[in-house]
N, C-alpha and C positions, 0 to 999 in steps of 0.2 A: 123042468125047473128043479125037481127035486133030483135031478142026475148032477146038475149045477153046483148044487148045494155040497152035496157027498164028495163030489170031486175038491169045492172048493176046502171042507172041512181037513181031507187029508192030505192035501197042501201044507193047509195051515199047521196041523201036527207034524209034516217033515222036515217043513223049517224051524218048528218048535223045537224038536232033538236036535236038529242039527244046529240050532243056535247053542244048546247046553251041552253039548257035543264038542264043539269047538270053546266054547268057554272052558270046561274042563279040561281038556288040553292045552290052552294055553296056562290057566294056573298052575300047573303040574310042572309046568319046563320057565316060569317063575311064580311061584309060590306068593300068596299075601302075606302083606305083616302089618304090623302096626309098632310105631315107636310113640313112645309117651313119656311126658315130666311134667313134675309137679313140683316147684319151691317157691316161698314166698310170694304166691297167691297167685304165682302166672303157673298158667297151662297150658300147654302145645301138645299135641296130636299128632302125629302125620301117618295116612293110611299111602301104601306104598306097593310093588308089586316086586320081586326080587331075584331079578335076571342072574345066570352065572355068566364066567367067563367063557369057557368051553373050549381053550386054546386060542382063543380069537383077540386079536389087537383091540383093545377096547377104545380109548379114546386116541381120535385121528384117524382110528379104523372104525370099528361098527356106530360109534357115537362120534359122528364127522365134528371136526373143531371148525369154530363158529356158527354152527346151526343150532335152532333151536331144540332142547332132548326134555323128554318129556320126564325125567330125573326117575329113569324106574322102565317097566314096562307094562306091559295091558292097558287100561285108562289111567286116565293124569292122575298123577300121587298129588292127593289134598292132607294139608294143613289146616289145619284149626288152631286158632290163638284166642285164649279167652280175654287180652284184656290189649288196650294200644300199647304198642311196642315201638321200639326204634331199631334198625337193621344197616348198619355201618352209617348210622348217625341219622338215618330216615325215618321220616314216621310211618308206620303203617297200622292203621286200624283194627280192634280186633275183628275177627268174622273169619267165615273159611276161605282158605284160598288152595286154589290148583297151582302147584308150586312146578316152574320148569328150571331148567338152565342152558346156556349156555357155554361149553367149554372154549377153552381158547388153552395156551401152552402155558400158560404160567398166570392162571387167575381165570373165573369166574364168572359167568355173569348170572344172581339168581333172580329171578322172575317170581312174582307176586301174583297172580291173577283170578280177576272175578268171577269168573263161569267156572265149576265146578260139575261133575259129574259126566264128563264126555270123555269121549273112548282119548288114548294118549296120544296119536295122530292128529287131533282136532284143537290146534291151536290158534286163538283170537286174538290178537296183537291189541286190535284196540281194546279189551278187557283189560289191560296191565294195571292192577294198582302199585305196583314197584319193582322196578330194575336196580341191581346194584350190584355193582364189580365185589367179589369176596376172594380171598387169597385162597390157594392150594399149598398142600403141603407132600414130601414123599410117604405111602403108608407101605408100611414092612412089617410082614408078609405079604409078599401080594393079596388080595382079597378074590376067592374066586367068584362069591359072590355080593351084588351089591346090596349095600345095607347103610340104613338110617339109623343114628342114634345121637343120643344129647350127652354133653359135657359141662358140668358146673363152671359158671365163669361169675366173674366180680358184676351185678346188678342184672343177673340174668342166667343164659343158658347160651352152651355153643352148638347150635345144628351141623350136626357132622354126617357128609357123603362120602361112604367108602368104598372106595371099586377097583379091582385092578391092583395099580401101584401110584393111585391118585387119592387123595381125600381133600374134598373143598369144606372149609367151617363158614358156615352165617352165623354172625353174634347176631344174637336174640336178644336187647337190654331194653329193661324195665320201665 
């Protein structure tokens, strides 16, 4: 029994490194980040993981158009909105959400969703609190790596995803 035991314990510690082992590695080749705003008493958040390009065709190539991406890499990049918001005229609740998208060649689709904290392969459709088409625009310089950040707009904030020679905006209005 106690041979059992010893055996089982040093199992348990190989898959322990080798879980932090592999976590560290993958951070490394995209890095965490965190984007944040704060105006006129709304606040948004978005914790995010931040993949480069590495010569690789980004969307259509490594981020297929019309599949669902997990806006990022490692686990789903969550949002937090502290207060109800409207997102191309939609309501959404405040609370956190696991934020995906969908690309497609000319526009958008971003994804709102209730389950938070799962690895970014692990998407639940029926969790969606909100789908909605958001336009793309060209960004110049290419971007080699992908990055979140906000833009002042008129009753709100603009959530900007830049990657490549793509940037999608979600209005965030008040």
């Amino acid at each position: 029994m106690k041979r059992i035991l010893v055996i089982l314990g040093v199992l348990a510690t190989v898959l322990l490194v080798a879980f932090f082992v592999l976590r560290s590695v993958t951070k490394s080749n995209s890095p965490a980040a965190t984007a944040e705003t704060s105006q006129n008493g709304l606040t948004v958040k978005v914790d995010y993981c931040r993949p480069y390009k590495k010569g690789r065709t980004i969307f259509g190539g490594l981020v297929p158009y019309q599949k669902v991406w997990r806006t990022g890499a490692n686990e789903a990049t969550v949002i937090e909105i502290n207060q109800p918001v409207t997102i191309m005229g939609k309501p959404l609740k405040a609370g956190k959400y696991s934020l995906w998208s969908v690309p497609f060649p000319n526009g958008w689709q971003a994804i709102f969703n209730r389950e938070t904290g799962q690895w970014g392969t692990n998407y639940d459709y029926t969790q969606d609190a909100l789908r909605v088409m958001v336009n793309t625009r060209p960004h110049s310089p290419a971007a080699e790596q992908f990055t979140i950040s906000f833009a002042p707009a008129t009753g709100g904030t603009d959530l900007i995803l830049a990657w490549d020679t793509t940037e999608a905006v979600i209005p965030i209005r008040q």
